[in-house]
ZAKOLSE-719405 format. One line per 2 residues: their letters; for each residue x, y, z of C-alpha. Coordinates in Angstrom, 2 decimals. Layout:
a) X,Y,Z; ... .
This chain:
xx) 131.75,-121.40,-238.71; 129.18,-124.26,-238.07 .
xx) 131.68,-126.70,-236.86; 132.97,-123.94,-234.89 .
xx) 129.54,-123.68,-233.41; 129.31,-127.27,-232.50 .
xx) 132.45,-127.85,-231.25; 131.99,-125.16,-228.17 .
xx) 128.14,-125.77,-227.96; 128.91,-129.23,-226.42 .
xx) 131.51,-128.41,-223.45; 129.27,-125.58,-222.97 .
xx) 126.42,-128.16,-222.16; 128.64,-130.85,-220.64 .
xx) 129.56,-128.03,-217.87; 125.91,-126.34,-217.18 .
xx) 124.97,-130.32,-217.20; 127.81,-130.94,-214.65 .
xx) 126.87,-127.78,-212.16; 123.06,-128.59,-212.34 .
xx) 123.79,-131.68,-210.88; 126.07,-129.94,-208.18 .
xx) 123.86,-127.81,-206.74; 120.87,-130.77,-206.60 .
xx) 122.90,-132.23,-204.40; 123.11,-129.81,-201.81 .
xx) 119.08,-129.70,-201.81; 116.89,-131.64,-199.33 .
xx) 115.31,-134.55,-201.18; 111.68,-133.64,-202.09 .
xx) 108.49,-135.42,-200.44; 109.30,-138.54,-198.30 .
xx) 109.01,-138.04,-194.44; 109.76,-135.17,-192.83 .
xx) 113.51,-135.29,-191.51; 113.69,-135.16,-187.79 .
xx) 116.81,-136.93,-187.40; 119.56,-134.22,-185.52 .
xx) 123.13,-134.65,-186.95; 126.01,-136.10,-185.29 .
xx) 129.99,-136.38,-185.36; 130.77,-139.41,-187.20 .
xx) 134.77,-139.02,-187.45; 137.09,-137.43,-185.11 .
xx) 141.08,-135.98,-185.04; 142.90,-136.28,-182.79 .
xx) 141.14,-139.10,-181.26; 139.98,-138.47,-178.17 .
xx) 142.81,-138.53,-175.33; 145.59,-138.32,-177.66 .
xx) 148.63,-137.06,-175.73; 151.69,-135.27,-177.06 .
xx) 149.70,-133.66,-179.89; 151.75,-130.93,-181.61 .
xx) 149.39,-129.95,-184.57; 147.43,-126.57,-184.22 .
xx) 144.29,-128.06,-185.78; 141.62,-130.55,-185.04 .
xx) 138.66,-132.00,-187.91; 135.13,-133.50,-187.09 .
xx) 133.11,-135.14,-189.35; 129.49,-134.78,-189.58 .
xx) 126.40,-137.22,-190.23; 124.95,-135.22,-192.64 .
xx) 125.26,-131.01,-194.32; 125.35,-128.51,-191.44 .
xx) 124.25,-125.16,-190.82; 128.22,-123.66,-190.92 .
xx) 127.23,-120.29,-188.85; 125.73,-122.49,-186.13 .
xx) 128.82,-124.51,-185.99; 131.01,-121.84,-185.41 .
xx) 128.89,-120.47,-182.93; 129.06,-123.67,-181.16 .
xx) 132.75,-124.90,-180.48; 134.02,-123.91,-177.60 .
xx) 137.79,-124.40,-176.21; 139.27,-124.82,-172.72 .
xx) 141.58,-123.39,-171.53; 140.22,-120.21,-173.38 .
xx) 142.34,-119.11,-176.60; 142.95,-115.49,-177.30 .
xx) 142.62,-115.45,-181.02; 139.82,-116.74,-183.39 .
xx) 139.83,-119.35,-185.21; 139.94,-120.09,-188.78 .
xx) 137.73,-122.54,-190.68; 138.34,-124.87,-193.36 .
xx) 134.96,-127.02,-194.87; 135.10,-129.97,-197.30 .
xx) 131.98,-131.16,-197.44; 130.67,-132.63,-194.23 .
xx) 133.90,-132.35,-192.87; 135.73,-129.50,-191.43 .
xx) 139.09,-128.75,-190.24; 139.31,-125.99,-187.81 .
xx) 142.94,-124.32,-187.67; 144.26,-123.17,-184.09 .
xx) 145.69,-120.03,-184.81; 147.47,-119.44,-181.36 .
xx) 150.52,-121.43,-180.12; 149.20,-123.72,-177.51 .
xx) 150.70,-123.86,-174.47; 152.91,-127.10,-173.20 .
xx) 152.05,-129.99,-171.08; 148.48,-128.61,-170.90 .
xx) 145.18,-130.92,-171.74; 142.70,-128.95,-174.06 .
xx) 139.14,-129.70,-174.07; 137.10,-128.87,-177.15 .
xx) 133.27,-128.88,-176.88; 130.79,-128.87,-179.93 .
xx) 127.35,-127.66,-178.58; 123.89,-128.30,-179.37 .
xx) 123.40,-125.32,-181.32; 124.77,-127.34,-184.34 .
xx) 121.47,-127.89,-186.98; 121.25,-129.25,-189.92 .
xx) 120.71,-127.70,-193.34; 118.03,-130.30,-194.39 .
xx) 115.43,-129.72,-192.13; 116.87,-127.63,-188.93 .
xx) 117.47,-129.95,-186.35; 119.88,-129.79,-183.95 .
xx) 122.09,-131.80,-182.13; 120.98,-133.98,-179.19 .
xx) 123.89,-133.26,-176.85; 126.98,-132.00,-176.74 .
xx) 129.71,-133.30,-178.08; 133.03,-133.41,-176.02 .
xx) 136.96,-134.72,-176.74; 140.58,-133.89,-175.22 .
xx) 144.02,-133.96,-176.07; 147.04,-132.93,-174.32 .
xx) 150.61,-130.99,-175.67; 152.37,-133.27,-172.71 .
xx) 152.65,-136.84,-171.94; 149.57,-136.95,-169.85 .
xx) 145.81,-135.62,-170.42; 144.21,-134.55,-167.60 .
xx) 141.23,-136.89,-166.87; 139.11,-135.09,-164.37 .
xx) 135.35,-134.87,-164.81; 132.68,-133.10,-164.01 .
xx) 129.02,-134.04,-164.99; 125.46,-133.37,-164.30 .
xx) 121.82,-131.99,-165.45; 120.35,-128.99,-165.79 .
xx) 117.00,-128.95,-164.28; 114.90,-126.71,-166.66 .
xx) 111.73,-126.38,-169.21; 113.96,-125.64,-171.95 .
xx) 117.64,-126.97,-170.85; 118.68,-127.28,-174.52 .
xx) 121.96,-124.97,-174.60; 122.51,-123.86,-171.54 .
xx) 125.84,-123.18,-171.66; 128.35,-124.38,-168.14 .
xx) 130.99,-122.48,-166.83; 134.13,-123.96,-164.95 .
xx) 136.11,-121.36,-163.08; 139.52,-122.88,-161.60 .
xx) 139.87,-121.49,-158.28; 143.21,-119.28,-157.72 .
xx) 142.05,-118.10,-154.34; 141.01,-114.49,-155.67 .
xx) 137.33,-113.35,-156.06; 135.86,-113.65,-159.76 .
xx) 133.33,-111.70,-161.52; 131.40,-114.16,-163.94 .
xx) 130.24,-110.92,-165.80; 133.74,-109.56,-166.90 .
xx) 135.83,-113.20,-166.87; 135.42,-115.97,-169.03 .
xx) 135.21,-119.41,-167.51; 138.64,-121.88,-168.15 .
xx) 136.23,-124.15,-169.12; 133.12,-124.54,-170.68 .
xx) 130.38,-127.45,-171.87; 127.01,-127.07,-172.92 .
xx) 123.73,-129.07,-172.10; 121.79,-131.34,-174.22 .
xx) 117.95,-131.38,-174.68; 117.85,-133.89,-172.00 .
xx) 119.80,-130.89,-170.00; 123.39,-133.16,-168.83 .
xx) 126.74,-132.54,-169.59; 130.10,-132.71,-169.54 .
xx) 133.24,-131.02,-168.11; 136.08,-133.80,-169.44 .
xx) 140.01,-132.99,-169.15; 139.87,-130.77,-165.86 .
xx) 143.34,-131.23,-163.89; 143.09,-131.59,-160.07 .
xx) 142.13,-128.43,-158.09; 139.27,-126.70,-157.27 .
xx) 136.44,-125.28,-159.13; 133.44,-123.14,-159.06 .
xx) 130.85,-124.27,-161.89; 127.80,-122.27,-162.87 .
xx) 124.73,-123.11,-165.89; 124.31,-120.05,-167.42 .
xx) 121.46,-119.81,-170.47; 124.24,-117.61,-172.15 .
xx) 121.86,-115.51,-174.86; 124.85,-113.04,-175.93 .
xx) 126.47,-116.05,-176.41; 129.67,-114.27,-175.32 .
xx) 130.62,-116.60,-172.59; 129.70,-113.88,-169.87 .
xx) 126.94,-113.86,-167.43; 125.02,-111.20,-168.25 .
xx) 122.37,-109.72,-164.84; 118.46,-109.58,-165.04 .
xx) 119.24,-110.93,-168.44; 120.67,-114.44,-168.33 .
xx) 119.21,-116.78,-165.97; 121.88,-118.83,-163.72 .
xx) 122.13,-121.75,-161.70; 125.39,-122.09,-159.00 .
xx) 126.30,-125.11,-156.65; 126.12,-124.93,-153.25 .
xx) 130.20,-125.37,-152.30; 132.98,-125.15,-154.52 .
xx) 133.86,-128.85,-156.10; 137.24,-130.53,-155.81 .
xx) 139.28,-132.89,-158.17; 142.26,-134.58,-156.74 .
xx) 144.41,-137.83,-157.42; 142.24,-140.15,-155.47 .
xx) 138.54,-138.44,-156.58; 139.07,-137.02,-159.82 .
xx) 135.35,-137.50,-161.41; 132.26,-135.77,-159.53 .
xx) 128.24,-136.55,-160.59; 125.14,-135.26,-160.27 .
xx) 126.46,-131.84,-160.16; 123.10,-130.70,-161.22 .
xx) 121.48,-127.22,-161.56; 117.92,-125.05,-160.99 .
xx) 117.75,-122.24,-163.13; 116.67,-118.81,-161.93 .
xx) 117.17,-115.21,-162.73; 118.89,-112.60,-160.48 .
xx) 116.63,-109.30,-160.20; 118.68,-106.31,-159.94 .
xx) 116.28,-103.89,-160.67; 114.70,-101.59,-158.15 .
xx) 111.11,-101.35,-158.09; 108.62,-98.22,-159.57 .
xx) 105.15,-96.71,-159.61; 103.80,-97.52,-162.73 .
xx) 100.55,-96.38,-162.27; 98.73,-94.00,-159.91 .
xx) 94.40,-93.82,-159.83; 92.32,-92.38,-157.50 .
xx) 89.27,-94.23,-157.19; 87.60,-91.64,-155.11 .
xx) 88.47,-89.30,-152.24; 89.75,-91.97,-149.67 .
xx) 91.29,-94.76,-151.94; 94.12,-94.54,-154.03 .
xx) 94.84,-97.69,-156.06; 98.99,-97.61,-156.69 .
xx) 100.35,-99.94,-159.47; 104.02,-101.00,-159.27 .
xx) 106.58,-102.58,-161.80; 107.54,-105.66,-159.77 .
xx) 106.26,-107.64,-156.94; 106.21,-105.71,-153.58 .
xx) 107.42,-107.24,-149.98; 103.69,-106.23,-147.97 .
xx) 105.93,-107.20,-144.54; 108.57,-103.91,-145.70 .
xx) 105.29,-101.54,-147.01; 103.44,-98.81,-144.99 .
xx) 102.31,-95.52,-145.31; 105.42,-94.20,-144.41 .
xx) 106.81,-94.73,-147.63; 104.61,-92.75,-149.12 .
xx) 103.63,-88.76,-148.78; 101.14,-86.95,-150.85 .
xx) 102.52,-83.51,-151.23; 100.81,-80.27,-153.31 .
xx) 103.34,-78.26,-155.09; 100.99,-75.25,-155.48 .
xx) 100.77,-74.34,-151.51; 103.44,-76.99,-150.08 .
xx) 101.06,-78.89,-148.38; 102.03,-82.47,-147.43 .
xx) 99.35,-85.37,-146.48; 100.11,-89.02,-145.49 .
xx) 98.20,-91.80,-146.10; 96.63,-93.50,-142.85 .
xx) 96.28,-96.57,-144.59; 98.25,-99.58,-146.69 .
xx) 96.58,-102.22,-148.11; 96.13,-105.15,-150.85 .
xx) 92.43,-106.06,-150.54; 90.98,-107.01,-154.04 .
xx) 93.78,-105.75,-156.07; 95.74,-107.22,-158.65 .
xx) 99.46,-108.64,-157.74; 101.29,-105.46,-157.92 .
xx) 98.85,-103.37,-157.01; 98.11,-101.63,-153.31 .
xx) 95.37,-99.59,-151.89; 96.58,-96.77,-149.87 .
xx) 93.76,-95.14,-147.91; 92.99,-91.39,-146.77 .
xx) 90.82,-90.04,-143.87; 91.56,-86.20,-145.23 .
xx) 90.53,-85.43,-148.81; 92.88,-83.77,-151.25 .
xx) 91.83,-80.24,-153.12; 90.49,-80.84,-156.47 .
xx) 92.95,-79.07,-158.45; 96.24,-79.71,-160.12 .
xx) 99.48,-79.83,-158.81; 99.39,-83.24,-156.31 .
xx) 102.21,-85.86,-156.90; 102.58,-89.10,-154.97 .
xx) 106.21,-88.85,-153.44; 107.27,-92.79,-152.90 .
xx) 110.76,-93.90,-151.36; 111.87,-97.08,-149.81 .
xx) 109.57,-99.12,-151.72; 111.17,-103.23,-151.21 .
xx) 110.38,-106.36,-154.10; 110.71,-109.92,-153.28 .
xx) 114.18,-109.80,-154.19; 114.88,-106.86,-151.78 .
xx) 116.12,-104.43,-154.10; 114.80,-100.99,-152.66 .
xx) 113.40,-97.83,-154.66; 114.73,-94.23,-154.61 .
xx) 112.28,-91.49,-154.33; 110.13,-90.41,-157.26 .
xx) 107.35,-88.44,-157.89; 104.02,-89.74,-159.53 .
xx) 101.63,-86.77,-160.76; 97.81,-87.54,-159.49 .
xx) 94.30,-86.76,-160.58; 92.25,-85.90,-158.18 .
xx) 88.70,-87.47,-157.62; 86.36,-86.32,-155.01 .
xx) 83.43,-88.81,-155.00; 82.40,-90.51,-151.79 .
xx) 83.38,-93.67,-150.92; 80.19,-95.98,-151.36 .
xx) 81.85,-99.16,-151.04; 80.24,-101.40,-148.44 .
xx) 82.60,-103.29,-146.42; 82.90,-107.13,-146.75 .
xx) 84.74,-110.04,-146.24; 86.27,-111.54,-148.87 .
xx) 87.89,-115.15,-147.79; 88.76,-116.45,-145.03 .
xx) 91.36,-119.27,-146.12; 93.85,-121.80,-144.59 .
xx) 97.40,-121.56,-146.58; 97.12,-124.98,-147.84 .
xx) 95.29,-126.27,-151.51; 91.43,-125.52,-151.17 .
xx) 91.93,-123.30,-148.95; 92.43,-125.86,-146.22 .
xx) 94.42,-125.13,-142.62; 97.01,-127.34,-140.81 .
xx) 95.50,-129.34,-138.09; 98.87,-129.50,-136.71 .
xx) 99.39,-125.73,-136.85; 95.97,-123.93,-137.61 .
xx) 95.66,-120.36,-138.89; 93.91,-118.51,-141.78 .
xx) 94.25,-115.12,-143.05; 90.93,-113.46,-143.04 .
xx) 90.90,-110.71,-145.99; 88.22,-107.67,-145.95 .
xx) 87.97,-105.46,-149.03; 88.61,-102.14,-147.29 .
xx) 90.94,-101.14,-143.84; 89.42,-101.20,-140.57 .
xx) 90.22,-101.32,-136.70; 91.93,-104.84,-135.78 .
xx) 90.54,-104.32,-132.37; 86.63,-104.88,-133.92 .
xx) 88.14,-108.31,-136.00; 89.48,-109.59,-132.09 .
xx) 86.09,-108.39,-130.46; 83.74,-109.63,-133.08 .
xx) 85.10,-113.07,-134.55; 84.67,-116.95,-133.08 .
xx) 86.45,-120.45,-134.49; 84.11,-123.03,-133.53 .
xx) 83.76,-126.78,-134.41; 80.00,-128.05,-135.35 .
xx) 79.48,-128.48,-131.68; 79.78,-125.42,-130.80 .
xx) 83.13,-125.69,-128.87; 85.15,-122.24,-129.01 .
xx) 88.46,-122.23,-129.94; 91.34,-119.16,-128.38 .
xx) 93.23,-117.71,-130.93; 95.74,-114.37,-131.75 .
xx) 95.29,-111.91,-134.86; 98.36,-110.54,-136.25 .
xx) 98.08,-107.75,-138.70; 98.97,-108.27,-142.09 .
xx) 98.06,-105.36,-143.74; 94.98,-102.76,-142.43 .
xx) 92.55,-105.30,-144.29; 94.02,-108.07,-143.83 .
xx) 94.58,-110.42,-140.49; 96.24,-113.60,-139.93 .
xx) 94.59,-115.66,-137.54; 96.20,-118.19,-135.50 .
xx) 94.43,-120.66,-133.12; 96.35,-121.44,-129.99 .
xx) 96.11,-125.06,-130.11; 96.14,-128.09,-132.74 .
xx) 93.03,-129.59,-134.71; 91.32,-132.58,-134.99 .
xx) 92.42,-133.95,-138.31; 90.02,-133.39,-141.64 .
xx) 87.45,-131.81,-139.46; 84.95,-128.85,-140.48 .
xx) 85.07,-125.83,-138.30; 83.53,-122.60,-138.47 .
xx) 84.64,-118.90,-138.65; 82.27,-116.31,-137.94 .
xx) 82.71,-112.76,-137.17; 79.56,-110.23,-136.36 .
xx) 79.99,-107.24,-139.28; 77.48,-105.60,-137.72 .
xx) 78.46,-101.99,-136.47; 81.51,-102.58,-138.02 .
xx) 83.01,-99.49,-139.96; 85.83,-98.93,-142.50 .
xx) 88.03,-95.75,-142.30; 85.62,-93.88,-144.74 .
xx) 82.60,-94.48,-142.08; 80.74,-97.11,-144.21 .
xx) 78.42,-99.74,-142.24; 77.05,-103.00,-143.15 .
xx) 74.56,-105.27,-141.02; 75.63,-108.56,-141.81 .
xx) 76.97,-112.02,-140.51; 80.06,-113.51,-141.83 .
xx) 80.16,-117.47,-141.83; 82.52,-119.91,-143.37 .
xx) 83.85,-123.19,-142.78; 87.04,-124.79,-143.73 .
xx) 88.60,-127.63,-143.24; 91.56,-129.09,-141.80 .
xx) 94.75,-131.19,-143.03; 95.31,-135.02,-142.55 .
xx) 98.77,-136.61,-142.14; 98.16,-138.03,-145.52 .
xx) 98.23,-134.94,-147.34; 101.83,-134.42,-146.19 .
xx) 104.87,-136.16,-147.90; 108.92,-135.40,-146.95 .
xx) 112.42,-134.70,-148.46; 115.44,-134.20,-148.07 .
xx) 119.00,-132.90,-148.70; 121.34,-129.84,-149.83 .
C-alpha cells in the first residue's frame, strides 16, 4: 500500500505544480510601474485588401491579454450582417467565425473600436483599428476620414448611410457602415464603393448602432458626401457634438412670494422673446374665478425661473392652480396645458425698486462702439414710458447721446443708442428713480449712475467657413 501511495502522490503534485503555474501566468506582474500602455493588433488575416477571399472568418492578434467582453462589444462589420458571430480565443489571438454567407463581389470592412482594454491594468485602445477585404476581384477603396470635435471623443461611434434616394430614420436603421473614434477623436471609413453618403458621430451609449433622441448626442455634416472614380477619398469630414432636445418644457415649481409676485420655476430653459402673461391664467376651482397676470418677468431670478406679477390679489384659501400652455425652450419645443396647485400668500410687497445692471453684451460688461446698446435690468416691472422719460447716455463731457428702448421683458429694457462710439471711451448712464413706481406702488428717491465702457477694434478677431 505504501508504494501505492507514492506512486499517485507524485503525478498528483506534478499536475497541481503544473496548473499553479498556469493560472500565474494570466496575473498582472506584481509591483513595477503601473501599466499604462493600451493594447494593440499585432497580427492580422486576411491582410488588409485581400481580394477574392472566400473564408467566413477573419483572426487578429493582440499585444498583450484582453478584456474578451469588451472585444466583442467592439467589432463592428460593414455592410451589416444579420447573424452574430461566433468567437474562438487562443490566447492573445482570436479567430472570429462569420456565420452568414457573405455576399459576392462585395468589399467588407471590419472595424475594432476603442472600447478594447486590457486585462492587466484597463487600458484601452488608442484608436480604432480598421482592415478590408473583398469576395470579388476588386476591394472598394473609398475613404472617408475626419475628427470628432469633443471633451471626451473616445468612442464615439460613426455612421455611414449609402444614399438610395429614400428618406432614413437613424433611430430604426442601422448604418452600412460604421467606424469609431480614437481618444484623439479621428477616424476612419475605409472600403466605401462610389456613391453617395450621409455620415453622422453618434456617442452610441446603447451601443446598439441606433441613434437614440435626448439620449445620444449627434453630430451631422452639412451636405451629403460623394465618392466617385476620379475623388474617391474625402478629409476633414469632422464633427461638433450636440444633443437634440425633444422634450417639451414644465412647471416645476410654483411660490408665491407675496400677494403681487409669483416666482415660477421651469424644467428647461425658456425663450423670454415667446413668454407673456398670456400663457398663463390663474383660475380658482372653488367659485370659477379666473385672474391673469399683468406682468412677465426675469429680474433677479435664477435661469429657469420667471416672475409673473399681479395688480389683483388672490383669496387666501385653497383651491388656486396656475393653468400654463404654450410655454417655448430654446430648442422650441412647446408645452401643453397643465395645472400647478398654489399657496396663497397675502403679505405686501415691501420690495423697493432698483436697478440692478446696466451692461453692454460684450466681456465686462462692455458695449460695441460700432453698434452701442445695453440692457438695463430693474428688479421689479414698471412703465417703459418712465425708463424713456427719466434716463440720459452721456460721455464725461456732458454730451447727450439719442437713443430707442425696446422692451425685453416688463423689467427689463434694451437700450440702443442711435449712433456709433468713440472707441474704449467711458460714458455714463443715468436715469432719475425718483417718483418712479413698480406695479405694486413702491417708491424710491434715488439716482442711478453707471459707466461702461466701449469696444476697440482690437478686441475683435474673424473667421470663416461652412
Amino acid at each position: 500500500m505504501a508504494k501505492i501511495s507514492k506512486i499517485i502522490f507524485i503525478p498528483v503534485y506534478i499536475i497541481a505544480l503544473f496548473l499553479f503555474s498556469k493560472c500565474a501566468n494570466q496575473l498582472p506582474p506584481g509591483g513595477g510601474d503601473v501599466d499604462i500602455t493600451p493594447p494593440q493588433i499585432i497580427e492580422l488575416y486576411p491582410a488588409d485588401g485581400t481580394i477574392n477571399y472566400k473564408e467566413k472568418y477573419f483572426e487578429i492578434t493582440f499585444s498583450e491579454y484582453v478584456d474578451k467582453n469588451s472585444v466583442r462589444e467592439a467589432i463592428f462589420i460593414s455592410p451589416a450582417l444579420q447573424r452574430p458571430l461566433t468567437y474562438d480565443w487562443s490566447g492573445r489571438s482570436l479567430a472570429v467565425i462569420i456565420e452568414d454567407t457573405l455576399k459576392e463581389n462585395t468589399t467588407y470592412t471590419i472595424s475594432i473600436g476603442t472600447d478594447v482594454k486590457d486585462l492587466n491594468n484597463g487600458n484601452k485602445m488608442a484608436e480604432s483599428f480598421t482592415f478590408a477585404f473583398s469576395t470579388g476581384s476588386k476591394i472598394d477603396k473609398g475613404k472617408i476620414t475626419g475628427k470628432v470635435y469633443s471633451l471626451d471623443p473616445g468612442g464615439v461611434m460613426v455612421f455611414a448611410y449609402r444614399n438610395s434616394g429614400f428618406e432614413f430614420d437613424p433611430s430604426i436603421q442601422r448604418p452600412d457602415y460604421i467606424s469609431q473614434a480614437g481618444k484623439n477623436g479621428k477616424f476612419t471609413l475605409p472600403g466605401l464603393g462610389e456613391g453617395s453618403y450621409s455620415v453622422l458621430a453618434v456617442r452610441d451609449k446603447l451601443r446598439d448602432s441606433k441613434y437614440q433622441k435626448n439620449d445620444d448626442e449627434f453630430g451631422v455634416q452639412y451636405k451629403n458626401l460623394e465618392l466617385n472614380e476620379k475623388f474617391n477619398e474625402i478629409n476633414n469630414a469632422d464633427f461638433f457634438l450636440t444633443k437634440e432636445d425633444t422634450i417639451i418644457p414644465k412647471v416645476s415649481n410654483v411660490i408665491m412670494k407675496d400677494r403681487n409676485h409669483l416666482l415660477v420655476e421651469f424644467s428647461d430653459r425658456i425663450d423670454s422673446t415667446k413668454l407673456s402673461g398670456s400663457n398663463f391664467v390663474f383660475y380658482d376651482s372653488a367659485s370659477g374665478s379666473k385672474i391673469s397676470p399683468e406682468f412677465i418677468f426675469k429680474g433677479d431670478a435664477k435661469s429657469n425661473q420667471y416672475y409673473l406679477g399681479l395688480t389683483d390679489t388672490l383669496a387666501e384659501k385653497e383651491g388656486w392652480v396656475l393653468i400654463s400652455k404654450g410655454i417655448t425652450d430654446l430648442s422650441l419645443n412647446s408645452s401643453i396645458e397643465e395645472k400647478t396647485d398654489i399657496t396663497v400668500k397675502n403679505d405686501l410687497d415691501t420690495l423697493k425698486l432698483k436697478v440692478l445692471n446696466a451692461a453692454g453684451p460684450l466681456p465686462s460688461g462692455r458695449v460695441d462702439y460700432e453698434e452701442p446698446g445695453f440692457t438695463l435690468t430693474f428688479n421689479d416691472a414698471l412703465d417703459s414710458s418712465l425708463v424713456l422719460q427719466r434716463l440720459t447716455v452721456e460721455d464725461e463731457k456732458g454730451n447727450i447721446y439719442p437713443y430707442k428702448i425696446f422692451r425685453n421683458d416688463d423689467a427689463s429694457y434694451v437700450v440702443t443708442l442711435l449712433s456709433g462710439l468713440k472707441q474704449s471711451t467711458e460714458y455714463i448712464v443715468k436715469t432719475d428713480l425718483r417718483n418712479y413706481t413698480d406695479f405694486s406702488g413702491n417708491r424710491i428717491d434715488s439716482l442711478f449712475k453707471n459707466k461702461f465702457t466701449t469696444s476697440n477694434e482690437l478686441d475683435f478677431s474673424g473667421a470663416s467657413g461652412e
